[in-house]
N, CA, C and O atoms as CSV, one atom per row, in Angstrom:
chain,resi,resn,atom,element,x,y,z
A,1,UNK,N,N,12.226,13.436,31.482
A,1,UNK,CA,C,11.366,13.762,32.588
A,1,UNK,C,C,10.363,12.629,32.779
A,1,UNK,O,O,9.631,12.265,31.858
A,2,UNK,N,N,10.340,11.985,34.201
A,2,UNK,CA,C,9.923,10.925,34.102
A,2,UNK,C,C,8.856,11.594,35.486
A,2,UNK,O,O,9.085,12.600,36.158
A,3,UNK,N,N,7.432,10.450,35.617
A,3,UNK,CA,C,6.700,10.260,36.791
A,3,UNK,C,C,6.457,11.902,37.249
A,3,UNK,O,O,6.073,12.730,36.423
A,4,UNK,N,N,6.762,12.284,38.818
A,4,UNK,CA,C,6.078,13.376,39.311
A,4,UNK,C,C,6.630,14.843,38.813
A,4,UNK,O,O,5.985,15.837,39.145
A,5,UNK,N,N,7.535,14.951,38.207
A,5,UNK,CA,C,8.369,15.811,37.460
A,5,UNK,C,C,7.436,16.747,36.054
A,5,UNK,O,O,7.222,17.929,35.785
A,6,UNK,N,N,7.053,15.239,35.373
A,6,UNK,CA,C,6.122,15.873,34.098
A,6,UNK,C,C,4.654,16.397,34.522
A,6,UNK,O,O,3.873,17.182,33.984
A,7,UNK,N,N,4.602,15.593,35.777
A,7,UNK,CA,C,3.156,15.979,35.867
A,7,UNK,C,C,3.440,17.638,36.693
A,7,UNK,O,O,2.670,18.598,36.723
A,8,UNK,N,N,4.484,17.534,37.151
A,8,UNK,CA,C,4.822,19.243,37.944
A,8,UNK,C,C,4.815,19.883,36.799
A,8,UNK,O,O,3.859,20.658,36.758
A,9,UNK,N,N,5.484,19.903,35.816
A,9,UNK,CA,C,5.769,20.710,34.308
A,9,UNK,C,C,4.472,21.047,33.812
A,9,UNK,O,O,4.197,22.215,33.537
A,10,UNK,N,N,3.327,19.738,33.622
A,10,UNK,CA,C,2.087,19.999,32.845
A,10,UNK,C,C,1.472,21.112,34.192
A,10,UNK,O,O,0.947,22.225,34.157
A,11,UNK,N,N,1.785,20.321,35.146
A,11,UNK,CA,C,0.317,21.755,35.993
A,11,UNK,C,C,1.049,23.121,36.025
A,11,UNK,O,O,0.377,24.142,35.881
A,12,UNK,N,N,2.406,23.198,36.210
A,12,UNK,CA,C,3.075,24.360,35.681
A,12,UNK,C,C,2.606,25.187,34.722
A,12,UNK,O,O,2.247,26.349,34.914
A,13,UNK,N,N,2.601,24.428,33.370
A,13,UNK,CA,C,2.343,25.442,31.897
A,13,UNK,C,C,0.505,25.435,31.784
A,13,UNK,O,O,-0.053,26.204,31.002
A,14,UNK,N,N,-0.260,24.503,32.637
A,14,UNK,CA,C,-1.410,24.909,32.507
A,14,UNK,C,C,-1.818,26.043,33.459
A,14,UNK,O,O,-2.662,26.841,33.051
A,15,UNK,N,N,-1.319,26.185,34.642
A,15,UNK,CA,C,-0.832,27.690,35.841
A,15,UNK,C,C,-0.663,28.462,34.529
A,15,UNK,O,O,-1.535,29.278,34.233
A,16,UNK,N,N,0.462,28.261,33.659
A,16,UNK,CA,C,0.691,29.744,32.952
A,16,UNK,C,C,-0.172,29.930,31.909
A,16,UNK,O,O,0.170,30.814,31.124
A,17,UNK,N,N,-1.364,29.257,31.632
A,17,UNK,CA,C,-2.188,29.391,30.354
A,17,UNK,C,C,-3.158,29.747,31.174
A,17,UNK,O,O,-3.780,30.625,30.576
A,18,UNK,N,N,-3.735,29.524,32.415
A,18,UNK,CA,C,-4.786,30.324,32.957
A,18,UNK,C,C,-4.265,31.815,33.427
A,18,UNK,O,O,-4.919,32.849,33.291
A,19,UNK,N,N,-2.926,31.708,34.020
A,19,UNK,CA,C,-2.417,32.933,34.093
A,19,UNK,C,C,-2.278,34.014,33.199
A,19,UNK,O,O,-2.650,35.148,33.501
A,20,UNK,N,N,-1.728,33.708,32.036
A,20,UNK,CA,C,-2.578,34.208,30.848
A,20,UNK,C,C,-3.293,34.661,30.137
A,20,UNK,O,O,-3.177,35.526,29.269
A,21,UNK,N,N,-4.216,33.982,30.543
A,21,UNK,CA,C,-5.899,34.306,30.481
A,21,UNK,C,C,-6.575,34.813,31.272
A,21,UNK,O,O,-7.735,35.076,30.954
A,22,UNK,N,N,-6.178,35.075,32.349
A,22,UNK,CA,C,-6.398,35.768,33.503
A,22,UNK,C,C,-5.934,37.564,32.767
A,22,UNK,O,O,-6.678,38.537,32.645
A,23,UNK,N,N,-4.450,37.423,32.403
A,23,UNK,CA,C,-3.938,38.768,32.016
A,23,UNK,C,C,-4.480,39.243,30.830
A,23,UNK,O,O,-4.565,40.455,30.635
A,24,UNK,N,N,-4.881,38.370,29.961
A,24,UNK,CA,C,-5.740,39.046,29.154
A,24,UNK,C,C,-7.324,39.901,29.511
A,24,UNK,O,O,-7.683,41.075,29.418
A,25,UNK,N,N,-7.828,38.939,29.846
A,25,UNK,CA,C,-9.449,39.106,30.672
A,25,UNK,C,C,-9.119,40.338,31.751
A,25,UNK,O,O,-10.130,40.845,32.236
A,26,UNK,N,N,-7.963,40.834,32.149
A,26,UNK,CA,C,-7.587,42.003,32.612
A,26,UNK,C,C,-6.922,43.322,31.950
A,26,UNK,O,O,-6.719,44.358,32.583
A,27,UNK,N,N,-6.689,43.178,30.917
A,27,UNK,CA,C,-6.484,44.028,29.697
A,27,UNK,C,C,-7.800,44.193,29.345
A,27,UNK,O,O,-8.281,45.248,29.758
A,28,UNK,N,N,-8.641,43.384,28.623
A,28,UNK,CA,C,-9.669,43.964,27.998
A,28,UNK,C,C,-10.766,44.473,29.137
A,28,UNK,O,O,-11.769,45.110,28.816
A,29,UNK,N,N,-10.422,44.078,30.637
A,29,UNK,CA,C,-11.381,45.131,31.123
A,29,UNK,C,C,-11.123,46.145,31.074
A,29,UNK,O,O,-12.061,46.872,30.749
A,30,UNK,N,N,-9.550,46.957,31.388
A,30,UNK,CA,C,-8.923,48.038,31.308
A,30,UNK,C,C,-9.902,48.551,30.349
A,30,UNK,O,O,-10.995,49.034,30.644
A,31,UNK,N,N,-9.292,48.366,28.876
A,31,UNK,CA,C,-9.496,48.865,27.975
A,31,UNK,C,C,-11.024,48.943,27.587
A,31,UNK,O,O,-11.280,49.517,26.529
A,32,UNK,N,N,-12.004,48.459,28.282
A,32,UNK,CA,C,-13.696,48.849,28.086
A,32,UNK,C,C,-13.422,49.798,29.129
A,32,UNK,O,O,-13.922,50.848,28.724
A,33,UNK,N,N,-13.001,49.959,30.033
A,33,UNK,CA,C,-13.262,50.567,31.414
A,33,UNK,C,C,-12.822,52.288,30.538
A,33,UNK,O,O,-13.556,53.243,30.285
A,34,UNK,N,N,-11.620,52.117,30.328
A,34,UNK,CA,C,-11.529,53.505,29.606
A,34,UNK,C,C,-12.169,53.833,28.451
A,34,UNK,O,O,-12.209,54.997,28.050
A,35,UNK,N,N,-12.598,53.060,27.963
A,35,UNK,CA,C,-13.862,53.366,26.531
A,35,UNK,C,C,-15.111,53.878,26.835
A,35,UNK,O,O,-15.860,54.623,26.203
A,36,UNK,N,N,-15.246,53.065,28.476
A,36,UNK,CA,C,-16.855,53.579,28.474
A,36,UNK,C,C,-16.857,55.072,29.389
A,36,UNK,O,O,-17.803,55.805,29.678
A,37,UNK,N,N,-15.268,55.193,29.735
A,37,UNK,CA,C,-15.140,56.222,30.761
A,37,UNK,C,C,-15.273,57.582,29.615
A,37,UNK,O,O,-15.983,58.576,29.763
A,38,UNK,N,N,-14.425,57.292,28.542
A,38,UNK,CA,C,-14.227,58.437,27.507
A,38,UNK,C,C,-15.192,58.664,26.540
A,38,UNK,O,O,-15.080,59.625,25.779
A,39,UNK,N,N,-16.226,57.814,26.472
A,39,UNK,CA,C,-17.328,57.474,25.359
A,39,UNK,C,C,-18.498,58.410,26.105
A,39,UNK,O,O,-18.768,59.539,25.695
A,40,UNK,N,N,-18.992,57.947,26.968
A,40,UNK,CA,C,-20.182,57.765,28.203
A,40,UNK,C,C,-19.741,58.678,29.591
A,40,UNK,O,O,-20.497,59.362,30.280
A,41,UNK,N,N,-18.460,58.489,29.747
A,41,UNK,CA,C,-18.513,59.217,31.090
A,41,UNK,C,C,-18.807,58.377,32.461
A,41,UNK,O,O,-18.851,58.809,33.613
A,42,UNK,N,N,-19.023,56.851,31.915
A,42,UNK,CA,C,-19.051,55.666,32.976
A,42,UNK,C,C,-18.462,54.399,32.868
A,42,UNK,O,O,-18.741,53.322,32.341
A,43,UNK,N,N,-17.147,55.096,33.840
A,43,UNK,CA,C,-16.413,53.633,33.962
A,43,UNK,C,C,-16.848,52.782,34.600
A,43,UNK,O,O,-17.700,53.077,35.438
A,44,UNK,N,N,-16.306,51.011,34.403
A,44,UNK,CA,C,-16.872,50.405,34.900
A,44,UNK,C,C,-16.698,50.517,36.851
A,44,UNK,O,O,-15.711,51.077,37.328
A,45,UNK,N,N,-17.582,50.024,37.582
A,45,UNK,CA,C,-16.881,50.563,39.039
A,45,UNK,C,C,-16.036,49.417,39.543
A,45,UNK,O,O,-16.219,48.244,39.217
A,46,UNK,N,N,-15.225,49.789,40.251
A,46,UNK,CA,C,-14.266,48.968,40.679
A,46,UNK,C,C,-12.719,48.368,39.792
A,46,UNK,O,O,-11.736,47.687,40.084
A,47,UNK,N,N,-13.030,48.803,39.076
A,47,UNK,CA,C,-12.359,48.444,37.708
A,47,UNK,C,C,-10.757,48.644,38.113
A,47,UNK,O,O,-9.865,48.441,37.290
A,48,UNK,N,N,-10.532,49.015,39.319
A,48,UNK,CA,C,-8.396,49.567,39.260
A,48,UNK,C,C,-8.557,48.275,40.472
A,48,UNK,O,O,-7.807,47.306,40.348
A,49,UNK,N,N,-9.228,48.295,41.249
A,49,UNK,CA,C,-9.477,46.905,42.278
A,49,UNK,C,C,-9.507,45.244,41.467
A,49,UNK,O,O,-9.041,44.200,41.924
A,50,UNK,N,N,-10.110,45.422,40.345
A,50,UNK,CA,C,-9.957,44.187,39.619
A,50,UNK,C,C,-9.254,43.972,38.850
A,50,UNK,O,O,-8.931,42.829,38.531
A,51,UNK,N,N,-8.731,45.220,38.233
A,51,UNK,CA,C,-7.088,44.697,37.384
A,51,UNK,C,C,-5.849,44.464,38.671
A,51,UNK,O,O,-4.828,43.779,38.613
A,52,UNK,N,N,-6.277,45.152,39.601
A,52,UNK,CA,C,-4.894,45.227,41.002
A,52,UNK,C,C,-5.043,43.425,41.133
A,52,UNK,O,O,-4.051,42.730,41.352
A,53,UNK,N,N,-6.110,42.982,41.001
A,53,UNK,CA,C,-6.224,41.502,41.804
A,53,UNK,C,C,-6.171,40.565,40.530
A,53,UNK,O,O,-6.087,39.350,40.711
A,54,UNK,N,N,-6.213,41.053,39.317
A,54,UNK,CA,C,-6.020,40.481,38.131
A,54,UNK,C,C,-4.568,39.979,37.988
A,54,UNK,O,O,-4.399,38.767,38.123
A,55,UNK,N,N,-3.513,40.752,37.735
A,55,UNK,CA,C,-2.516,41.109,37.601
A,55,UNK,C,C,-1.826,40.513,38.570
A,55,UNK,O,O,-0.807,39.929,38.200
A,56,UNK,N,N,-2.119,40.487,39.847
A,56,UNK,CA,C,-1.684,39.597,41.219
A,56,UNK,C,C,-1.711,38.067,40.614
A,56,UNK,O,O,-0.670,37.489,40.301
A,57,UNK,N,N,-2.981,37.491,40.488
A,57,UNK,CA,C,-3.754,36.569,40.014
A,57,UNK,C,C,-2.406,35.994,39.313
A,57,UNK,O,O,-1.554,35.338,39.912
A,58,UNK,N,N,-2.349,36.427,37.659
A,58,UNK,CA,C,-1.651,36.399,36.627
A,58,UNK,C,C,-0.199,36.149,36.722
A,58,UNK,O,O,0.339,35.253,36.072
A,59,UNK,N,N,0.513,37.016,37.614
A,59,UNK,CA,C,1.645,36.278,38.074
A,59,UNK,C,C,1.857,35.332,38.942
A,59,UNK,O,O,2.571,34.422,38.523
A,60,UNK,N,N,1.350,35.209,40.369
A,60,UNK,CA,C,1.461,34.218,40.840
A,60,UNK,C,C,1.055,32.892,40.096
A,60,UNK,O,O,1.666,31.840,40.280
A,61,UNK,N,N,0.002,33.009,39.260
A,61,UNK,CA,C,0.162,31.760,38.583
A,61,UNK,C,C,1.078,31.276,37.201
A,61,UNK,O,O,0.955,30.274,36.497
A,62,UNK,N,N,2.085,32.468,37.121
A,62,UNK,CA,C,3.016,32.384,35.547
A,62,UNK,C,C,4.096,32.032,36.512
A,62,UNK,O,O,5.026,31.510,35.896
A,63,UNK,N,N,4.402,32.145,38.195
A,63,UNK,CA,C,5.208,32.070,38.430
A,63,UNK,C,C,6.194,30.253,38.826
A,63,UNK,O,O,7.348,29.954,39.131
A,64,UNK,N,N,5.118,29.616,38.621
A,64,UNK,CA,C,5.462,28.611,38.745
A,64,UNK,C,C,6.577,28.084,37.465
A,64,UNK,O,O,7.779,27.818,37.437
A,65,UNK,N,N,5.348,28.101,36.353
A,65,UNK,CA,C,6.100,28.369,34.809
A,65,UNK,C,C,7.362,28.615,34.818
A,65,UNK,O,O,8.053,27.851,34.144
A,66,UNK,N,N,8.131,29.862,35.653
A,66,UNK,CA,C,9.327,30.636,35.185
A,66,UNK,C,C,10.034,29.756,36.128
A,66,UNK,O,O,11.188,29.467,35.810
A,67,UNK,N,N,9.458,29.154,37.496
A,67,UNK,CA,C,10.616,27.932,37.882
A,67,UNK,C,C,11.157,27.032,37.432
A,67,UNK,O,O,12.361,26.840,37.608
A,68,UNK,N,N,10.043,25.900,36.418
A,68,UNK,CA,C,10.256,25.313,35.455
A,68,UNK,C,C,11.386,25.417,34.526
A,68,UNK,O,O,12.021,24.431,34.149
A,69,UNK,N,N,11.603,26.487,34.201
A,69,UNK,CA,C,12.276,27.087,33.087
A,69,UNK,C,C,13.491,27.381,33.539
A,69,UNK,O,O,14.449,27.470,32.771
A,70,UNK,N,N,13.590,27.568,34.859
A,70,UNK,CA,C,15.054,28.103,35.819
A,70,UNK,C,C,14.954,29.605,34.956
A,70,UNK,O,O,15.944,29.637,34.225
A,71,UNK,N,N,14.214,30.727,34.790
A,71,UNK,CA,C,13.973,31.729,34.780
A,71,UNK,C,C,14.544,32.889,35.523
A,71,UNK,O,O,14.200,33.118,36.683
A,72,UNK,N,N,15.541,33.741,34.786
A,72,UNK,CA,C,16.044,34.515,35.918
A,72,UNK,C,C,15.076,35.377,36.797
A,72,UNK,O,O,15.297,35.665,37.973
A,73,UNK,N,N,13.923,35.767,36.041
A,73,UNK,CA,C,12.961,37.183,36.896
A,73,UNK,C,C,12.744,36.690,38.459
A,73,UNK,O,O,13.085,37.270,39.490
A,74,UNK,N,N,12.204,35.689,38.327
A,74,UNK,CA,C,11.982,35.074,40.086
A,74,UNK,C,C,13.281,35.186,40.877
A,74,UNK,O,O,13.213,35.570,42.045
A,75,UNK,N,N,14.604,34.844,40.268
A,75,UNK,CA,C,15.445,35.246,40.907
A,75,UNK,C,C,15.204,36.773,41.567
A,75,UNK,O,O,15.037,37.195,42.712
A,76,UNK,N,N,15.269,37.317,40.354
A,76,UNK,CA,C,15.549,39.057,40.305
A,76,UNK,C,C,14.662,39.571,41.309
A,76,UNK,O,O,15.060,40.306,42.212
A,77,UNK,N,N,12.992,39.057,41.122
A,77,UNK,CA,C,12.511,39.885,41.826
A,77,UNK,C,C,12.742,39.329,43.794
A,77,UNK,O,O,12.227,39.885,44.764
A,78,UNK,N,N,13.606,38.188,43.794
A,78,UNK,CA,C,13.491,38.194,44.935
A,78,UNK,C,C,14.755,38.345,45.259
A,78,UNK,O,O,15.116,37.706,46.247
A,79,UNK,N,N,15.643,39.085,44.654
A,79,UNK,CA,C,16.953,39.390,45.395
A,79,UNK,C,C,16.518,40.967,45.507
A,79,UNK,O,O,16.989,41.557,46.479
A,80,UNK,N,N,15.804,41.602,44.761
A,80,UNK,CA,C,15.140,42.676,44.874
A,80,UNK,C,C,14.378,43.132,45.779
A,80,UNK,O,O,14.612,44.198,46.349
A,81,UNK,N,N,13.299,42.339,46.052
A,81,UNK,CA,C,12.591,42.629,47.933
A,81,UNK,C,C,13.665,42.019,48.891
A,81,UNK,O,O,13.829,42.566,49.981
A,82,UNK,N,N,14.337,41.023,48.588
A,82,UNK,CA,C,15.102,41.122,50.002
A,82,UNK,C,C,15.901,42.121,50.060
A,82,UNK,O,O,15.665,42.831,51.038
A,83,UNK,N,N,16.944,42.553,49.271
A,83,UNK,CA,C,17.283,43.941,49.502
A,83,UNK,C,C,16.928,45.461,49.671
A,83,UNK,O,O,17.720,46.388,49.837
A,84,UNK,N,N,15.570,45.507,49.591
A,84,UNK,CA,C,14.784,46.829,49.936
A,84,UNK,C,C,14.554,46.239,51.459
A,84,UNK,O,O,14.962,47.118,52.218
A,85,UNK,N,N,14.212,45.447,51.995
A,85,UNK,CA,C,14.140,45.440,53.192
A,85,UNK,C,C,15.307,45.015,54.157
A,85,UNK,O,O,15.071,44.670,55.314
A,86,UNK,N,N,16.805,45.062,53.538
A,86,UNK,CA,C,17.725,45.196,54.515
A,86,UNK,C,C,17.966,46.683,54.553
A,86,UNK,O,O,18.605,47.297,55.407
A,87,UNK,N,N,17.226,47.263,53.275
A,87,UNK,CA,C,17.729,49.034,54.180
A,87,UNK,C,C,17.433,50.147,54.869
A,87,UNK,O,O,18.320,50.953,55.150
């Protein structure tokens, strides 16, 4: 892998290390959000709005990664929406 190729690969796997970290930092809100809901009786607010945009976040940026890799899921998931919307 030579010239614009490696440098696609490096911003690739650094996409999937913030993506990553993104999905983590969205787990552990989950998981305070239901601690303080079951502890206290106060979840954090907004908390299903910021894992929804977390989780968005997290893949679109792992998804580059799985091109890299020639990854079947990107296939999958897009032979998958195109076929829910031919029916």
């Amino acid at each position: 892998m030579h010239g614009p190729d490696r440098r696609l690969y490096r911003l690739s796997l650094l996409f999937a290390y913030i993506g990553s970290a993104v999905a983590l930092a969205t787990g552990t809100l989950t998981t305070l959000s239901v601690l303080l809901r079951a502890l206290f009786s106060r979840p954090i607010p907004g908390d299903v709005e910021l894992t929804q945009m977390g989780i968005a976040l997290a893949i679109s940026l792992c998804l580059p990664w799985c091109q890299t890799q020639r990854d079947a899921h990107l296939r999958e998931f897009h032979i998958t929406r195109n076929r829910a919307a031919e029916q």
